[in-house]
C-alpha positions as CSV (number, residue, x, y, z in Angstrom):
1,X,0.0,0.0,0.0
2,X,1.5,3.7,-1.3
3,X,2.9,5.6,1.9
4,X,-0.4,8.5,2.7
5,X,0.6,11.5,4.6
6,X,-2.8,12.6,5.2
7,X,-4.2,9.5,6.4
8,X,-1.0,9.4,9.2
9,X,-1.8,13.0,9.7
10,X,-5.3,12.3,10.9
11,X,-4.4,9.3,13.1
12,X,-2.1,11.4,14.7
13,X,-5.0,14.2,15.0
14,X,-7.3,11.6,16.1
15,X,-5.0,9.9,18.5
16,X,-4.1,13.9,20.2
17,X,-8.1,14.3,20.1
18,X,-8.8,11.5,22.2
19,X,-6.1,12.2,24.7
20,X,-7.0,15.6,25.2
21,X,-10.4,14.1,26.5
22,X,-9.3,12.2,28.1
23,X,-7.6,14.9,30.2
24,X,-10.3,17.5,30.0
25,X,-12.3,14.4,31.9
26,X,-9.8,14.0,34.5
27,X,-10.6,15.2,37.5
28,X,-7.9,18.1,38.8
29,X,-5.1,17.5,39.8
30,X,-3.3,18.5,42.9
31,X,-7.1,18.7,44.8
32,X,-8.2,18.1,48.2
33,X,-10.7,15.3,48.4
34,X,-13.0,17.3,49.8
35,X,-12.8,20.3,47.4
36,X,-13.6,18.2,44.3
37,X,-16.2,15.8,45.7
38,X,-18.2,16.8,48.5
39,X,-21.4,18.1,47.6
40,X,-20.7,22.4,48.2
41,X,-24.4,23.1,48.1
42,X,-25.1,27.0,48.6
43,X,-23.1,28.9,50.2
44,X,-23.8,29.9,54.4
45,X,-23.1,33.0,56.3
46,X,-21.0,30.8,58.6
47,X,-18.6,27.9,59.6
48,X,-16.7,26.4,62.5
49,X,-13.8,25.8,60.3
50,X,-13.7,29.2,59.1
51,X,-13.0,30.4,62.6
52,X,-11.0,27.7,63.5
53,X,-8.9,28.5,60.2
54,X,-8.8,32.2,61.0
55,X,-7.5,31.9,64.4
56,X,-4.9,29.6,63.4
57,X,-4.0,32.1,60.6
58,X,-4.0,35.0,63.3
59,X,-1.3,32.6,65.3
60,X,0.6,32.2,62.3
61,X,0.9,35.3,60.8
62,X,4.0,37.5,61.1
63,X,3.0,40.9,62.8
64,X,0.0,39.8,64.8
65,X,1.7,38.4,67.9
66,X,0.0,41.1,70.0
67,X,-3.4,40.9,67.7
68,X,-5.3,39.8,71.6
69,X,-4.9,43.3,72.5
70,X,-6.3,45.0,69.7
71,X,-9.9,43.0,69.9
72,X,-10.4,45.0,73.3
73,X,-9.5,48.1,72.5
74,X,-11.3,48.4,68.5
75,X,-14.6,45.7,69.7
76,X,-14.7,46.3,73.5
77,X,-14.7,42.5,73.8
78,X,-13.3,40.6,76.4
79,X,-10.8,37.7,75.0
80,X,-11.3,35.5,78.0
81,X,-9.5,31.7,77.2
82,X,-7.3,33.0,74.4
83,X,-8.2,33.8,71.0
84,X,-9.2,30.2,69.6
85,X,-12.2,30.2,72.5
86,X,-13.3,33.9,71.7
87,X,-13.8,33.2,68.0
88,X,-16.0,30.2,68.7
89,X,-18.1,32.3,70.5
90,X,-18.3,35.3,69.5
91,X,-20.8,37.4,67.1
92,X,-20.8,36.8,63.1
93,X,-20.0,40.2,62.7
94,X,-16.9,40.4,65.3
95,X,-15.3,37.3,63.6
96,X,-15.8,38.7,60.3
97,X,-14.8,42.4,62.1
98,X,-11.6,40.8,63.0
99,X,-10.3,40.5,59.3
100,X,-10.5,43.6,58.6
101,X,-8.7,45.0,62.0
102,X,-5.6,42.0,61.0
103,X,-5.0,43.7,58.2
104,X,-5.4,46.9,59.2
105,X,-2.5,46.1,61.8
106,X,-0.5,44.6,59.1
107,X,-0.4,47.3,57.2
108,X,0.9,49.6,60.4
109,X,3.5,47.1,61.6
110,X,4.7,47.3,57.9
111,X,5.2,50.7,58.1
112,X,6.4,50.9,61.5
113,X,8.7,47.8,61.4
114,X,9.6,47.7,57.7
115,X,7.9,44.1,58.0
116,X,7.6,43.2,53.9
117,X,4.3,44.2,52.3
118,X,3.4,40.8,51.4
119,X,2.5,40.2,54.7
120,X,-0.9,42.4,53.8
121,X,-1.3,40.9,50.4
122,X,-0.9,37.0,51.8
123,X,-3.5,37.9,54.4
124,X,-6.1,38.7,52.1
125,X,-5.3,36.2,49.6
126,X,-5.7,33.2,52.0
127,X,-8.6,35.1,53.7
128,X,-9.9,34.7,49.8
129,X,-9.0,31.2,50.2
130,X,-10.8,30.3,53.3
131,X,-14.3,32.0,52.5
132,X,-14.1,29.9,48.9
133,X,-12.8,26.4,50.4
134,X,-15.5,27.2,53.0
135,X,-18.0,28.2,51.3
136,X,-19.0,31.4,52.4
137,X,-21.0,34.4,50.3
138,X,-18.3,36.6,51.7
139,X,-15.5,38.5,49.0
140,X,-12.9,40.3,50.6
141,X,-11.7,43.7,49.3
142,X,-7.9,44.8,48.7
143,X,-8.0,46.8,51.7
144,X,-9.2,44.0,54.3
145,X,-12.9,44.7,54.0
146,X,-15.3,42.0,54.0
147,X,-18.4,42.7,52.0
148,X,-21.4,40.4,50.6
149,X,-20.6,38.5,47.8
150,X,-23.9,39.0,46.0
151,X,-23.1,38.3,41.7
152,X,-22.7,41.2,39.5
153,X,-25.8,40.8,37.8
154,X,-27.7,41.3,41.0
155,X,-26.2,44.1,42.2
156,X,-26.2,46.1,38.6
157,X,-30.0,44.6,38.5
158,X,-31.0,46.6,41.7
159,X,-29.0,49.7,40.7
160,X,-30.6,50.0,37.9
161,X,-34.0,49.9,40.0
162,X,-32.8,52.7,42.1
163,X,-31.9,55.0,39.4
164,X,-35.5,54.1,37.8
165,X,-36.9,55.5,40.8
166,X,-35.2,58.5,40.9
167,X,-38.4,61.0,39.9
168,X,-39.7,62.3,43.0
169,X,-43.1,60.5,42.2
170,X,-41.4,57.5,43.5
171,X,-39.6,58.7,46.3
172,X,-41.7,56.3,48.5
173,X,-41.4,53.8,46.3
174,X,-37.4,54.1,45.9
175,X,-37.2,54.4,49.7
176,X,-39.3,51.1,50.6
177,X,-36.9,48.8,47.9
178,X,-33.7,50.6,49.7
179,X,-34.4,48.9,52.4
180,X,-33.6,45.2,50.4
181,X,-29.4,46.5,50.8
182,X,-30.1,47.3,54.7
183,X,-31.9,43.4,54.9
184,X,-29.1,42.1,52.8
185,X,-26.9,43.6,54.3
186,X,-27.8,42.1,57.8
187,X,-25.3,39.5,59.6
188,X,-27.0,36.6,58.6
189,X,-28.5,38.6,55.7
190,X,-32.7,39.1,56.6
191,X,-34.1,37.4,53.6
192,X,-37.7,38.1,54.6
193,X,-37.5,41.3,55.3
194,X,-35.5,41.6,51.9
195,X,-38.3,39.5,50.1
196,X,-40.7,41.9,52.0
197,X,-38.8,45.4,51.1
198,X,-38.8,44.5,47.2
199,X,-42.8,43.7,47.3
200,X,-43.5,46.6,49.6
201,X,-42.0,48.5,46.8
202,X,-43.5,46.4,43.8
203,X,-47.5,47.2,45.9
204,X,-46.7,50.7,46.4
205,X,-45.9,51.4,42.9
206,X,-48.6,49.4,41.4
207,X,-51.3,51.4,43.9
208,X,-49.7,54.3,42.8
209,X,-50.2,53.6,39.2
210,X,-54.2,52.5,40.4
211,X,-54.9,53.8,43.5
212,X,-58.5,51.9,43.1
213,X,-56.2,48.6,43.8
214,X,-56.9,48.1,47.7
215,X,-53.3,45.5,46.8
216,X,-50.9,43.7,44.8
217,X,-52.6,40.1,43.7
218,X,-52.6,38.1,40.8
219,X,-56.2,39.2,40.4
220,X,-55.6,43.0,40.9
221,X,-52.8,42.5,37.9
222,X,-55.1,41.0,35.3
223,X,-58.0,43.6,36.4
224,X,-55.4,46.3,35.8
225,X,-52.8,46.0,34.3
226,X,-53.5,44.1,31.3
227,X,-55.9,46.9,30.0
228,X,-52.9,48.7,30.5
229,X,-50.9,47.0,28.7
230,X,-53.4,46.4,25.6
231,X,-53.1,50.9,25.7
232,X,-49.2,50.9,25.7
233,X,-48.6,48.3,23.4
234,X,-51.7,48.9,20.9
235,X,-49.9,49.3,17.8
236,X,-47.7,46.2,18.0
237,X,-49.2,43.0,18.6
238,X,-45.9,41.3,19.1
239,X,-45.0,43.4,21.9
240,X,-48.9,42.7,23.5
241,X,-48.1,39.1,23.3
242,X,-44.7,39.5,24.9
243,X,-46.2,41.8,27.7
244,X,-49.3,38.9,28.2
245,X,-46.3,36.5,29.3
246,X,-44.7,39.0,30.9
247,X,-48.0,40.0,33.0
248,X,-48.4,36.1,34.0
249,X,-45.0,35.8,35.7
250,X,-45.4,38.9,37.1
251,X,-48.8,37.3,38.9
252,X,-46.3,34.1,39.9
253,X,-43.7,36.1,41.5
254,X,-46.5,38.0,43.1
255,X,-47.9,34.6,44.7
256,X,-44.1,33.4,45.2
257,X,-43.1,36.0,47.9
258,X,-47.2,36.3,49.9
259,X,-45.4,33.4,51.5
260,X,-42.7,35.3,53.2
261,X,-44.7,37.9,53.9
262,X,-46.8,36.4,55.8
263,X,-45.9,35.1,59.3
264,X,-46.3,31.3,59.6
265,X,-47.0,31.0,63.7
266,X,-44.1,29.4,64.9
267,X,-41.8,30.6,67.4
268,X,-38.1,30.5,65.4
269,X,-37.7,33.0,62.4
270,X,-38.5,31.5,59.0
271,X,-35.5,32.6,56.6
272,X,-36.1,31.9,53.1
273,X,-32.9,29.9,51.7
274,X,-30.3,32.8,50.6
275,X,-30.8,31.8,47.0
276,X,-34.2,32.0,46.8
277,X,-33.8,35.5,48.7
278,X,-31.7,36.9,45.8
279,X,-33.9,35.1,43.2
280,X,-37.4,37.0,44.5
281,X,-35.6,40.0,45.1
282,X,-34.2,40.4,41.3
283,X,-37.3,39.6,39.8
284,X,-38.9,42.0,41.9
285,X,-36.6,44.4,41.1
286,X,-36.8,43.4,37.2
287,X,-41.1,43.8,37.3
288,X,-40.7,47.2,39.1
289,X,-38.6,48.9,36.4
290,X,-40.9,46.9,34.1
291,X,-43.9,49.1,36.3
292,X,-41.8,52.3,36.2
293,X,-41.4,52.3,32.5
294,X,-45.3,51.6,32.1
295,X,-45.6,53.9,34.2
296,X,-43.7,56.5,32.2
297,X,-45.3,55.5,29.3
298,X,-49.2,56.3,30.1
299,X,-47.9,59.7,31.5
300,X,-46.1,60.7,28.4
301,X,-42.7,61.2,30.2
């Protein structure tokens, strides 16, 4: 048989094809058990580990021999039992406090003790580390802060929703759906009150837009706002169709979060799952621009 380049060629392609998926299906290298297999599920506002880890990594760290001292003086906490005991115990917000204060003392012994500056920049990197391995909705800024670790969608989704509410009409409106960042922003983030903020907001724009509407139901939308909509959207039947869909979800989410606002009569606090929370919330947020723009719409702004 007559010597074929091509046909060598291709086994060769073929071969390199099947070995690079066989490596794209390997599982990573270099991984802790743990890390690659265990089920991560979503992430919590806290962990044991986590403060085990930080103490150990306040203990190890270069620069924060003396680091006891300082949780008196900037918390006005007692470190009774050394430091390991006083993060077990103590507050959400104090353990996640005391990340910020180590670097902040970092960065002055630096300064003070020409100490390198990787010090500061290895403390926040395995800070990093820890709230990822750990699974934690925390991010941690180049300057020590700790902040929520909500996506970038969500948070451009509810500043947009702001800055739709900025005509003084909605001033009422803007300043109940502020108060979703002060829930949020809660150690453990308030999910109902978050879930109740956004529809607070979502009813007082719809009443505003009919003030006949004694509130915000699935039947008070299809009474309403679908005449509404058959006005704005007259002269393209497309659109009408779109906006139909559009007003049916809106009734879902409506139904979705009546069951956080209403209490359920037992004695602990129902949170709604932080996914959920951020899930209502957006959509909220998305149907009340949707509102806004309605809004802006029969009023010729």
């Amino acid at each position: 048989m007559p010597y074929c380049p091509s046909e060598t060629l291709n086994g060769l392609k073929h071969r390199m094809s099947q070995k690079k998926s066989a490596i794209d299906d390997a599982p990573p290298a270099g991984q802790r058990f743990s890390h690659v297999y265990s089920a991560r599920g979503e992430p919590t506002a806290d962990s044991p580990r986590m403060r085990r880890r930080l103490s150990s990594l306040i203990y190890g760290t270069k620069g924060l021999s003396d680091f006891e001292y300082e949780i008196p003086c900037e918390l006005g906490l007692p470190v009774s039992g050394g430091l390991h005991q006083f993060l077990e115990r103590c507050d959400l917000r104090d353990a996640l406090d005391i990340v910020t204060l180590a670097y902040r003392m970092l960065v002055r012994n630096e300064r003070r003790d020409h100490y390198h500056q990787i010090y500061p920049y290895e403390w926040i990197k395995t800070i990093r580390r820890i709230f990822a391995e750990e699974n934690l909705h925390y991010s941690v800024d180049d300057e020590g802060g700790v902040h929520f670790a909500f996506d970038k969608e969500f948070m451009r989704g509810q500043t947009a929703t702001v800055s739709m509410l900025g005509r003084t009409r909605y001033s009422n409106v803007r300043k109940e759906f502020e108060g979703v960042d002060a829930a949020l922003s809660e150690i453990p983030p308030n999910g109902k009150a978050a879930i109740r903020s956004v529809f607070t907001a979502a009813e007082g724009l719809f009443r505003l837009m009919y003030p006949s509407a004694p509130r915000l139901g699935a039947a008070e939308i299809a009474k309403h706002l679908l005449i509404t909509l058959q006005t704005v959207y007259s002269n393209d039947n497309t659109a009408l169709r779109a906006a139909s869909k559009t007003l049916t979800s809106f009734q879902a989410w409506t139904d979705a979060a009546h069951f956080y606002r209403h209490e359920v009569g037992k004695q602990d606090v129902a949170q709604p799952p932080l996914g959920l929370t951020l899930n209502i919330v957006s959509q909220g947020a998305t149907f009340i621009r949707w509102l806004a723009e309605i809004d802006d719409a029969q009023s010729g702004t």
